[in-house]
N, C-alpha and C positions, 0 to 999 in steps of 0.2 A: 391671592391665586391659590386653586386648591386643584392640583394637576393629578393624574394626568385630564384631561378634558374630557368627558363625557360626552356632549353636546359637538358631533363631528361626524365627518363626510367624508363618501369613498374617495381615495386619491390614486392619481395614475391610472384612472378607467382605460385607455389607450394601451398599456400595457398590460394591464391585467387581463385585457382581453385576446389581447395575441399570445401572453403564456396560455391561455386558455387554448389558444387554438394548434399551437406549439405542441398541449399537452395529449389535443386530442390526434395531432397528426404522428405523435411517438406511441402513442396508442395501437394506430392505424401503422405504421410501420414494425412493430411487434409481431401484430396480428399478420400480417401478410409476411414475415420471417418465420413465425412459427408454422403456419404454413407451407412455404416450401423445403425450409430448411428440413436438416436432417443430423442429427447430433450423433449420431451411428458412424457418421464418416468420422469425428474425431475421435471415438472411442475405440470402434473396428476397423483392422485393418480390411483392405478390397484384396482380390484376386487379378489375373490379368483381364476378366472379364468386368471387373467393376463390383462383385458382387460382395457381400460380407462375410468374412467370415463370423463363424460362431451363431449366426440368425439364419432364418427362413431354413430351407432346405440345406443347410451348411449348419446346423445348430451344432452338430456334433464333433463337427472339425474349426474349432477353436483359433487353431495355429496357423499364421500364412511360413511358406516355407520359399526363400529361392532357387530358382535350379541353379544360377551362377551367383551365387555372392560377388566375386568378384567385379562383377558388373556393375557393382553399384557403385563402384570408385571412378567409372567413366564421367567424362566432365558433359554427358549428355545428362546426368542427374542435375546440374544447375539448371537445365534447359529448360525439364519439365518434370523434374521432382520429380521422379519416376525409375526406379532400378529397368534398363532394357533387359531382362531377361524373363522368361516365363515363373508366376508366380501363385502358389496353388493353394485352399488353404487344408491343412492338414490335424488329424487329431491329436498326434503325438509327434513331435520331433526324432530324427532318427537318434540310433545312440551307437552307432559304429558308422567308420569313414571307410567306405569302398567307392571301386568303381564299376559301372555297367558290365564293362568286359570281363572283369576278376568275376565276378557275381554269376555270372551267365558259366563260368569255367569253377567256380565251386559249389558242389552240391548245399552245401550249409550256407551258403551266401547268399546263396538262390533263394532257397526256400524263405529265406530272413526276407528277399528283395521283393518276389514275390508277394509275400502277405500284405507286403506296400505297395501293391500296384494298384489301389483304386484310387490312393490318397497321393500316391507321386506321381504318375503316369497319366500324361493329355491322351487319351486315345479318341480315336475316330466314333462316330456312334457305330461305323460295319463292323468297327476291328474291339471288339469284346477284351479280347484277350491282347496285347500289344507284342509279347513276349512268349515265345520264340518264333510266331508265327512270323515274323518279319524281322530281314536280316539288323543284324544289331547295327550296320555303319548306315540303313535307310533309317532308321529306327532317330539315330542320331544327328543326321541331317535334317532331318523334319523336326528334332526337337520335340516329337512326343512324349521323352522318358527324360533325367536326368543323367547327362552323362556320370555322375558322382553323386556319393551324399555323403555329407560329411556330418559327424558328432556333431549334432548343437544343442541347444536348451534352451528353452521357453523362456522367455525375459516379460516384466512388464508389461511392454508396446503388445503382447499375443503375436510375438514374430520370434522365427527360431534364428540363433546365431551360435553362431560356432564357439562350440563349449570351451570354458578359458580353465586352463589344468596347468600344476607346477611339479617341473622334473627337477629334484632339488633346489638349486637355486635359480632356475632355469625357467619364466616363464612362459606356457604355450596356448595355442589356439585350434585346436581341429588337431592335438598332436604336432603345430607348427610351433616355431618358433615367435614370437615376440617383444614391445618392449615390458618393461615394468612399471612404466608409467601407468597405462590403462586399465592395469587391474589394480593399483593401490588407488586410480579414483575411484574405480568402482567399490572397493572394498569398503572406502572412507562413507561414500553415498549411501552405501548397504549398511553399515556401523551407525551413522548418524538417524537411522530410519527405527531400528532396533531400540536405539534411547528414546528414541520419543514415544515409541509401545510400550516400553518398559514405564516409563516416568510420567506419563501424558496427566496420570492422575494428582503423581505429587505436585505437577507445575499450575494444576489448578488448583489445588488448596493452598500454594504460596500466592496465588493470583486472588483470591478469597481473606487470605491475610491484609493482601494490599486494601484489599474494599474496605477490612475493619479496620484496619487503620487511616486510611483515610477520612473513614466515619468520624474516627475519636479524633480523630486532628482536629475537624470541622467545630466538634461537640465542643472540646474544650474548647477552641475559639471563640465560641459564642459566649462560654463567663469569663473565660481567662486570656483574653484575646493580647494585653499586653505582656502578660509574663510566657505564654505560649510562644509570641515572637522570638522572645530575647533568649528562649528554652531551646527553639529552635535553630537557631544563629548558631548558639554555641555546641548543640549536637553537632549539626554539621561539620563543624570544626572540630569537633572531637573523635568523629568517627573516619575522616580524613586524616587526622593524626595518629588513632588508632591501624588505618591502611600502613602509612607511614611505617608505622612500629612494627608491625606485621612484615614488612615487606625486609625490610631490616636486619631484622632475627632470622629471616630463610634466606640472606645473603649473609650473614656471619658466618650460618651454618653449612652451608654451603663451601667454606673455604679452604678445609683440607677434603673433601671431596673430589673422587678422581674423575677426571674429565669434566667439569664444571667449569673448568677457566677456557674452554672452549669461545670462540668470536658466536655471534649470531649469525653471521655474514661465512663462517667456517661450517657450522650446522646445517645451513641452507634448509630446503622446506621440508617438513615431515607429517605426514598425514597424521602422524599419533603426537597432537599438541601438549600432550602431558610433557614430553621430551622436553619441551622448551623449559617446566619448571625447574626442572634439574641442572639448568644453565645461570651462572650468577647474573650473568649482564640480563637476562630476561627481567630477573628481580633488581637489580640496577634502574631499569628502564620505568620499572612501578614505580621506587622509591624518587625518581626524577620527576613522572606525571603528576602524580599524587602531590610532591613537595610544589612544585608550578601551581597548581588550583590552589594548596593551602594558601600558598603568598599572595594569589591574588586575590581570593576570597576575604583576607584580611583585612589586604591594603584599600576593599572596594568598602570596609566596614569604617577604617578610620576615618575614611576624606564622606562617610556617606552617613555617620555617627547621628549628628545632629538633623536629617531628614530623613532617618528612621525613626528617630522618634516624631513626627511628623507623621508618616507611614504606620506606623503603630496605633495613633490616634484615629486614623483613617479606618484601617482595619478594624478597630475596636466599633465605630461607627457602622461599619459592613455587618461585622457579627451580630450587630442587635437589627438589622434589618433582614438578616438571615435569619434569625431566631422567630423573627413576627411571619416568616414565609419559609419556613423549614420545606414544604412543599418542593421549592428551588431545587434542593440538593439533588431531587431523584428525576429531575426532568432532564439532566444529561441522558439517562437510560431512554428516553421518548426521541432522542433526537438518534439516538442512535441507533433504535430499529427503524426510524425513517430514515438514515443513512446507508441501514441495510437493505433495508428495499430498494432506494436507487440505486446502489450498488449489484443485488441479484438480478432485478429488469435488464441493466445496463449488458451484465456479463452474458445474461440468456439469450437478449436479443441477439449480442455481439455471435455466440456460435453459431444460433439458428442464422442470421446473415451471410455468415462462413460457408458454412454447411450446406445453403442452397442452390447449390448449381445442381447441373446434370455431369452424368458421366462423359467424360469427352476420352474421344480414342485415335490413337495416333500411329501411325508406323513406325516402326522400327526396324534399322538394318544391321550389321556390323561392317560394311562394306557400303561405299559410295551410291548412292538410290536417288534416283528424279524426284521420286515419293516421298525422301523422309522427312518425318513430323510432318505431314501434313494429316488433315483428319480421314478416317475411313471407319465402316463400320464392320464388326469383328461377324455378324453372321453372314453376308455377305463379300468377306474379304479373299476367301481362297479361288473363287469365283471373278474377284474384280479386275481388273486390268493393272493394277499396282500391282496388286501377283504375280501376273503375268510378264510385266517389265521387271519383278526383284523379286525371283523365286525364293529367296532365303533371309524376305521379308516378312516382318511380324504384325499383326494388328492389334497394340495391346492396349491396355487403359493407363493415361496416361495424369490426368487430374480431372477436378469439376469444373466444368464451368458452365455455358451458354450461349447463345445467341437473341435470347428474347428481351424486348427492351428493359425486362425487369433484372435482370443478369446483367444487359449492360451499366444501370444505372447502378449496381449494388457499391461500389465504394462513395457515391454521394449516398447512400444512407446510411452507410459504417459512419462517414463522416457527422450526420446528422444524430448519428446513435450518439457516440462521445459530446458533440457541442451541449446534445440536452441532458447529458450526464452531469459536465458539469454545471448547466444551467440549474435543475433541480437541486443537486449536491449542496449550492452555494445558497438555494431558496431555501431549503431545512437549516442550515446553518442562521441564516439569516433572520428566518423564523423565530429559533432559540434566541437568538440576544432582540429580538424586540421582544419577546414574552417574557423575558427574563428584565428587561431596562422599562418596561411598564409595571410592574409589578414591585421594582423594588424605587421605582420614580412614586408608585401610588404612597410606599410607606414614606419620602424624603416628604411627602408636598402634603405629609395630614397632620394635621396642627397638633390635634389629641389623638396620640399611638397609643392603643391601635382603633380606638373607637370611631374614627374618620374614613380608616380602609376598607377596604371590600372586604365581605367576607370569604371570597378564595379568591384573592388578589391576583394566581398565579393562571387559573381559568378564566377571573377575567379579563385577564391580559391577551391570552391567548384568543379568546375572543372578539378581541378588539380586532388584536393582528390580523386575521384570518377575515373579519368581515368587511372591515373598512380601508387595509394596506395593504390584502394581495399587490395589485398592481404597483406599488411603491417596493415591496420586497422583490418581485418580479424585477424591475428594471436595476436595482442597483447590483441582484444576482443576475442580471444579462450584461450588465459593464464588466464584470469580474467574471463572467465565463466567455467573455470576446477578446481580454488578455491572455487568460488563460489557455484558448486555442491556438492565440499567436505562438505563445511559447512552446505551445505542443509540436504547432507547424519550425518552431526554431529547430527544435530539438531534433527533429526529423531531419530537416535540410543537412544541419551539420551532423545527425549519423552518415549521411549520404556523402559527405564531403569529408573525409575520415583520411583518406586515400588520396586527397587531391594535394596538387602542389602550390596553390596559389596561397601566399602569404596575406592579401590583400583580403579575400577574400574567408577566411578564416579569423581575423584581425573584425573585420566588419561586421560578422556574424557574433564573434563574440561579444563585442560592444551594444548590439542588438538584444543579445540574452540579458546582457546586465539591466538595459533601460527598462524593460519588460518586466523583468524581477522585479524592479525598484516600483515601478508603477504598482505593480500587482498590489505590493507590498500598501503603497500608499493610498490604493481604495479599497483593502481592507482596512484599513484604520480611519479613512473619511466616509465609510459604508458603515462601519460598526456605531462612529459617533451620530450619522444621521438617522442610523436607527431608532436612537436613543430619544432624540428628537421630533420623531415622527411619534414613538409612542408617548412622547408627552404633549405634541399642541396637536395632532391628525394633519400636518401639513404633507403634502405634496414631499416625491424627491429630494429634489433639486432644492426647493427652499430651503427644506430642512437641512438638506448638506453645504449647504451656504451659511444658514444661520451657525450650524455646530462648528465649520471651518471659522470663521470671524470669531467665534466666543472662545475659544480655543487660544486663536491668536492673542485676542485682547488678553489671556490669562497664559501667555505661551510658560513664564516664568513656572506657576503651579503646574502645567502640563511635566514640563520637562523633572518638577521635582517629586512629584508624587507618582505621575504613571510609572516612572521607572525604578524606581525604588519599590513603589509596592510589587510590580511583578519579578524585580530583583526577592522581595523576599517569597513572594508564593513562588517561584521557584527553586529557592531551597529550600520549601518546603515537600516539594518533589524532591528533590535530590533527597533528603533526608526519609523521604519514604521510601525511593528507592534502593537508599543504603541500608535501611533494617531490614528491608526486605533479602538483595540482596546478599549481607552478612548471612543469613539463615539461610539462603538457598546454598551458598558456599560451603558452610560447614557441614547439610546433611548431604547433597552432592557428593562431594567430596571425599566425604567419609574419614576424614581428617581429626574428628571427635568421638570417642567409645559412646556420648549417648544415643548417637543414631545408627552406631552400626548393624542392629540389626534391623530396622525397618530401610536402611537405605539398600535401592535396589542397586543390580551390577551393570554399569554402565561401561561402555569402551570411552566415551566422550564427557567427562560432566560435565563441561563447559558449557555444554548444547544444552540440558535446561537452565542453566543458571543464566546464559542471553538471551532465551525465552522467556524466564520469568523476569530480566532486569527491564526488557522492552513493554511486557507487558503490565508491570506495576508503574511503569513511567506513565503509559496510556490512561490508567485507569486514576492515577491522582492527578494527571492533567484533566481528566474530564469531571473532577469533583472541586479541584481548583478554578475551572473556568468560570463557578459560579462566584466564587467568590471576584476576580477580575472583572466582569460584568457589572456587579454589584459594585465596587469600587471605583469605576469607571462613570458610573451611572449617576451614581453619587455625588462624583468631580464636577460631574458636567451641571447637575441642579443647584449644586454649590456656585458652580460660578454663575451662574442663571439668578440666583437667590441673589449675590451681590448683587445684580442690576435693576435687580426689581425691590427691594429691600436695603431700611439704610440701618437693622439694628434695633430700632426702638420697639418702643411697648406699644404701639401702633402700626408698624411696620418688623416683626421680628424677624430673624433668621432661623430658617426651619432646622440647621442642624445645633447639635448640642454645644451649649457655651463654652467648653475649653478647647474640642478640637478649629470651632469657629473662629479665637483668639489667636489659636496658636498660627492658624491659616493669613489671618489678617498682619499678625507681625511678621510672619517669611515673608511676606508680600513687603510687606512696608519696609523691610530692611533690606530687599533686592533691587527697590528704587532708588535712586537719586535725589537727591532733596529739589534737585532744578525739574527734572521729569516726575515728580510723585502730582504734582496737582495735573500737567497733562496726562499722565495715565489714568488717575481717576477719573479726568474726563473723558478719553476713549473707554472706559468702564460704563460709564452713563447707557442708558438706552439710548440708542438713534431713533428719535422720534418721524425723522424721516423719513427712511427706511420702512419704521414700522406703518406708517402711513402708504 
């Protein structure tokens, strides 16, 4: 047998042809969102008219302003997301708190108010002028001026709010009083935004670190792949004992320090996290977490000694199939500008869907109205008989929406947006490990390496996948995005049930999350292995994930000993990337060592890049690690494929190399039974019935 199969037929036509149609109808629902949509509503705010500020004929006045802020704390804002008050938009925000009356009665007030009257003041198209020609208490009943303006300042959103100032210790708003909570979020939000200006550069050249390190982990793995392991094993444990030690020494020191023996639970929460290091028990709580991982990181080394080196030999076998397809390494980057793409589609369509209603306008009263929230339209509303029934009625804009049947269907295609999000999502994925489990299935199943392999093993793999298993990648990323909704549809329900009292009922829901998980969980693992499968015989689905479920079984023993121990060790092989990286983000952060003090920049938070570069070098050695898991995985599965087809001999040999082959045959043979060794090697046997 010389795999993967050459000589092979489209599978899952029936599938691949409704993703086809899938594809073309999220196409078509795009296109008809981009369309009407309008991504202007979420960036600009509207006026009481609907209209934008900062565009068309308003390009100049940037700023929406309200005549009542306080309006907007009416519980008519849940109704219809909508401040009831008239809302204008404005060039500049005011920067002094008067009122109409003081204004009209100070000459200097005046002339201030005035200069504002085309930007603050509704007037009539007769009435030009609003002020003084009309008594100030009609002026205020109609609501053509602002009774008040108050101090505020442009915020992000292009909406003014009331300027936030401190009188001593004394925090205020508009010159009012308030708490101090609000402005130390703000402050923190403002602080944390500053570091990532300031640092955004350094967090990419530690995120550049991660790659080259990643790189050389790879390199050396592919000559040094056994002493690399055991190299690795022991970093991690040493730079976890190094945390240790670390963590130790700034609780020592810490000990005649005054106010350090303060509780955590004493200190309670402070926007400036630095404060916590200054507390022993913070450093207590490290040298506890840190001590926990070491103990069990150990304890997972002694009971797991003897099937790492099993894992080792494995490994070693990956890296010379990596070495013959170096190509591998850099096709994570291919999956994940196609990850990016589904993701930008997804997000654009998501607004423009949003975004496309029409303006809807609604009444408004502050007083009991036959009228209110019901719809009206603002050019003909002083005229209309709502008017007339609620003189001291308003017709303002109140959200988007519609009436046309495309407006009413728009959450079945928000719906249909996300299903094919993750439909797609799950088909690039899926993509990657058949191109990736044919490619290095070509190098396990070619007698003479490398002279038996394709010569771009990894294009033609990808050209297999694409021509002949759409439709099989198709349907087992439609199983995995029909869970997937479920869970999303879970997660929903139970935000909505947050609030409720039923025991029963939250009990049930929860139980529901778990199964769902658990499934998810177990076809991605019976999806990855039939992948595998499909790129070695071109079978169908189903067969394939029947035959890979059964081989699996029959070898559950090597499942349970290799899969999990090798991704036990490619994942400290992350963690160990993560921790050189992050020890160097700490100390130039930090600023805790004379050699970076002068290129480290001034941060209020270091913390903030040092979780952005710890998340972000996790990501980037998991997606250079996952070739290696694939590869390893791949491997498993031909291995045990090779036992049933292959007894050994010089006529029958075994395609992987003779020590880790031995080494595989004796765990086996020592996890049996002497009474159960001859019937398992008969459930080993090929089922010729079956295959028939």
């Amino acid at each position: 047998f010389k795999g993967p199969i050459q000589n092979r037929g489209c599978t899952d036509i029936i599938c691949c042809i409704f993703f086809i149609v899938a594809i073309v109808g999220y196409v078509a629902v795009g296109i008809l969102a981009w369309t009407h949509g309008d991504p202007r509503k979420v960036i600009y705010p509207t006026d009481s008219l609907g209209q934008y500020c900062g565009q068309g004929k308003l390009e100049k006045q940037p700023l929406l302003f309200y005549f009542n802020m306080m309006k907007c704390a009416s519980p008519m804002v849940l109704l219809e997301f909508q401040c009831p008050t008239p809302q204008v938009c404005v060039e500049k925000c005011p920067d002094r708190t008067l009122t109409l009356v003081t204004a009209i009665g100070n000459a200097q007030d005046w002339e201030y108010y005035k200069s504002y009257f085309h930007f603050f003041c509704k007037c009539l198209i007769t009435d030009r002028f609003c002020l003084p020609l009309k008594p100030v208490v009609d002026i205020l009943q109609k609501k053509l001026c602002p009774a008040y303006l108050i101090s505020s300042k442009p915020c992000k959103a292009f909406r003014c709010f009331p300027s936030i100032g401190k009188k001593g210790d004394v925090i205020t708003v508009a010159h009012i009083y308030t708490t101090q909570s609000f402005m130390e979020g703000r402050q923190v939000a403002m602080k944390i935004f500053e570091d990532y200006t300031k640092s955004w550069y350094w967090i990419l050249i530690c995120l550049l670190i991660a790659v080259v390190l990643s790189l050389i982990f790879i390199v050396l793995l592919r000559y040094l792949a056994g002493i690399m392991v055991w190299v690795m094993i022991f970093m991690v444990i040493a730079v976890v004992a190094g945390g240790i030690a670390h963590c130790s020494i700034k609780y020592v020191n810490l000990k005649d320090t005054p106010g350090s023996n303060i509780t955590l639970q004493q200190l309670g929460f402070q926007p400036d996290f630095s404060v916590y290091l200054h507390i022993r028990q913070s450093w207590l709580a490290f040298i506890i977490i840190l001590a926990i991982l070491e103990v069990i990181i150990i304890i997972l080394l002694i009971f797991l000694r003897k099937r790492i080196r099993i894992a080792v030999e494995l490994m070693k076998e990956a890296s010379r199939a990596v070495g013959y397809v170096m190509s591998s390494l850099f096709y994570p980057i291919f999956t994940f500008l196609l990850l990016t793409i589904v993701i930008a589609y997804w997000g654009v369509t998501a607004v423009f869907l949003s975004t496309s209603s029409e303006p809807v306008y609604k009444v408004f009263n502050e007083t009991d109205c036959l009228h209110a929230r019901q719809t009206c339209d603002p050019e003909n509303f002083t005229l209309s008989t709502m008017k007339r029934d609620c003189p001291r009625s308003e017709c303002l804009f109140a959200f988007y929406g519609g009436e046309t049947p495309y407006h009413k269907y728009l959450v079945v295609l928000q719906f249909y947006n996300v299903f094919l999000f993750f439909w797609c999502a799950n088909f690039v994925t899926a993509l990657g490990q058949m191109t990736l489990a044919g490619a290095f299935a070509s190098y396990y199943w070619a007698p003479n390496k490398p002279n038996d392999m394709p010569a771009y093993p990894l294009c033609a793999s990808l050209g297999r996948s694409l021509r002949y298993h759409t439709g099989s990648l198709a349907f087992g990323s439609l199983i995995l995005a029909i869970v997937q909704i479920i869970r999303v549809l879970l997660e929903y329900i139970d935000h909505k049930l947050k609030g409720a009292e039923n025991k029963f009922a939250k009990f049930l829901l929860c139980c529901l999350k778990c199964c769902f998980w658990c499934l998810e969980k177990f076809i991605k693992f019976l999806n990855r292995n039939a992948y595998i499968m499909v790129a070695i015989y071109g079978k169908n689905f189903c067969r394939s994930a029947r035959d890979a479920f059964f081989l699996l079984m029959r070898n559950v023993i090597r499942v349970v000993v290799l899969d999990k121990v090798t991704d036990f060790i490619l994942f400290l092989g992350k963690l160990l990337i993560v921790g050189l990286v992050g020890i160097f983000a700490f100390f130039f952060f930090s600023g805790h060592t004379d050699a970076f003090k002068g290129a480290t920049p001034s941060l209020h938070y270091y913390w903030v890049p040092i979780l952005t570069v710890l998340v972000g070098s996790y990501l980037i050695a998991h997606g250079f690690f996952s070739v290696y898991a694939m590869c390893v995985d791949t491997l498993f599965l031909c291995f045990c494929e090779d036992l049933e087809r292959n007894d050994g001999s010089a006529a029958r040999p075994y395609r992987m190399t003779t020590e880790l082959c031995d080494i595989l045959m004796k765990d086996a043979d020592a996890a049996r039974t002497p009474t159960s060794r001859d019937e398992t090697m008969q459930l080993t046997a090929p089922d010729k019935t079956m295959e028939n």
